[in-house]
N, C-alpha and C positions, 0 to 999 in steps of 0.2 A: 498702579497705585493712584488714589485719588489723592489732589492736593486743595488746599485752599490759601487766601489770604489772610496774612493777622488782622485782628478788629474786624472781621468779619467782612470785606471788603469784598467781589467777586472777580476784580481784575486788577492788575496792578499795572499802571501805564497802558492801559487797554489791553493787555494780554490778558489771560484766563492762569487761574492757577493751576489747573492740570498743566498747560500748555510747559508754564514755566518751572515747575516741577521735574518734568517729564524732561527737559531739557536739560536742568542743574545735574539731576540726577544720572543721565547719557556722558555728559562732562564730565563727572566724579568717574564713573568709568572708564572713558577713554581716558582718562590721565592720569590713572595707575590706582586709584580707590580712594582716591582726595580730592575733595575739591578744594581748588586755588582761584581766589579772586582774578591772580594776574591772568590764569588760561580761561575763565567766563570773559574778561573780557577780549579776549584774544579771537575768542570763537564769538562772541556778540559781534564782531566788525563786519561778517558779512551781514552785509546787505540782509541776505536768505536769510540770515539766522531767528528763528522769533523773539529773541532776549535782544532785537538790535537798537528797538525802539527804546527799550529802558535807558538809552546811555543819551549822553548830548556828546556827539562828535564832532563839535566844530571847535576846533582847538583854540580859536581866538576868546570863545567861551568856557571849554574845561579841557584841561592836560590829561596826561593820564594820570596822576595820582587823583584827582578829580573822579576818573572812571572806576578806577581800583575801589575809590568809597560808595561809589554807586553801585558797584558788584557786589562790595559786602552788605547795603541794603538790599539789595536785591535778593540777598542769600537769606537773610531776617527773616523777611517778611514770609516766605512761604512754608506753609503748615499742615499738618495732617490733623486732617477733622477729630476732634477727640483723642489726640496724643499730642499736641503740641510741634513744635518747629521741626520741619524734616532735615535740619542741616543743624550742627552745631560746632562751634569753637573749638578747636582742642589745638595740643603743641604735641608734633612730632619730632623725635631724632631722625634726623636725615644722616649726621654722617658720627660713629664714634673714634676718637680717635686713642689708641693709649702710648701715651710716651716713657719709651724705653728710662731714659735719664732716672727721673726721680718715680715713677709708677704710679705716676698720676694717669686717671681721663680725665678728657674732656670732652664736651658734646657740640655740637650744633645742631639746632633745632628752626621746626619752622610751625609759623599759625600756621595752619588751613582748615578746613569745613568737613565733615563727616557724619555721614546718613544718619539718623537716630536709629534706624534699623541693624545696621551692622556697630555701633555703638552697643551696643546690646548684649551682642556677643564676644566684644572685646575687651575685657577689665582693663588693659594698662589707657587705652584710647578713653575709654568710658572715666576712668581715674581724673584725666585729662582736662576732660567737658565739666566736671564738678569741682576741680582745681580752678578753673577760667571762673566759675561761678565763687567760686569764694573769695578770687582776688576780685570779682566785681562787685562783692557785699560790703569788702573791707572799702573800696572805693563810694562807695554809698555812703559805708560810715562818714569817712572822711569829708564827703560832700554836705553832710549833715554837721560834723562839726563847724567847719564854716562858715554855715548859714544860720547857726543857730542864735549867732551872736546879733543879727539882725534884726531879732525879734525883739520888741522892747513892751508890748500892749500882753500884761498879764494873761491875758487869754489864749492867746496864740501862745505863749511861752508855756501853759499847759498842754496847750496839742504837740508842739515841738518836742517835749520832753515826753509825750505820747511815741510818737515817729520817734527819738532815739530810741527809747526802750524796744521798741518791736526791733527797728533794725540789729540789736545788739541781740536778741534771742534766736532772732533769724540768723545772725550772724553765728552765734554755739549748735544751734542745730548743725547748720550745714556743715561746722567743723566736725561734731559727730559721725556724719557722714563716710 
């Protein structure tokens, strides 16, 4: 599969997007059909690896929750020419449990990353990716109310109330969804 960078970029920390693509994607495989930030960086640490340069491994300058956030840009950024991002958000049940007592479940779930290709073919995972995107429209809103109170020069407080109104239709669309 061909990959590229978002914004049009050609390399991402001198690596090529194939490279990194090609890589994310081997990962997602070998570790059960998910990708997890924690096992990219697990496999970036060697030396060999081509995703090794993406990371700053001098501890004195970033820990690993530092790396963990460099994995998920790292997962961002790469894209399939004319489709968009080859990797995206979703929340798995990893464990159900149902308790005898009262006949309740409960879940635990986890983030990880998932191919838009096999996204595709999976409604509850694909449910998932557009669930992630709705809680990030409602947080748009939110960032937009805000800020909106910051505006005080009549002009800008037209465009402001331009940007809610879209955000707030965008936001009905994707609930449609």
């Amino acid at each position: 599969m061909k990959y590229e960078i978002r914004d049009g970029k050609e390399t991402y920390h001198g690596i090529k997007a194939d490279v990194l693509g090609s890589e994310l994607e081997r990962i997602r495989k070998e570790k059960g059909g998910y990708l997890r930030t924690a096992d990219v960086v697990e496999e970036a640490e060697a030396k060999s690896n081509p995703l090794h340069d993406c990371f700053e491994w001098d501890d004195s300058s970033a820990g690993h929750q530092y790396r963990m956030q460099q994995a998920r840009q790292l997962i961002r950024v790469v894209h399939i020419p004319d489709d968009g991002p080859a990797f995206f958000n979703i929340r798995i049940i990893t464990v159900k449990i149902e308790s005898n007592d009262d006949d309740e479940e409960t879940e635990d779930t986890e983030q990880v990353y998932q191919s838009s290709k096999v996204l595709r073919t999976r409604p509850d995972e694909l449910q998932s990716a557009l669930d992630y995107l709705k809680g990030k429209m409602a947080s748009a809103i939110r960032a937009y109310e805000d800020a909106k109170i910051l505006v005080l020069d009549s002009a800008k407080e037209k465009q402001m109330k331009l940007v809610g109104d879209h955000l707030q239709k965008a936001q009905k669309a994707a609930a449609r969804i």
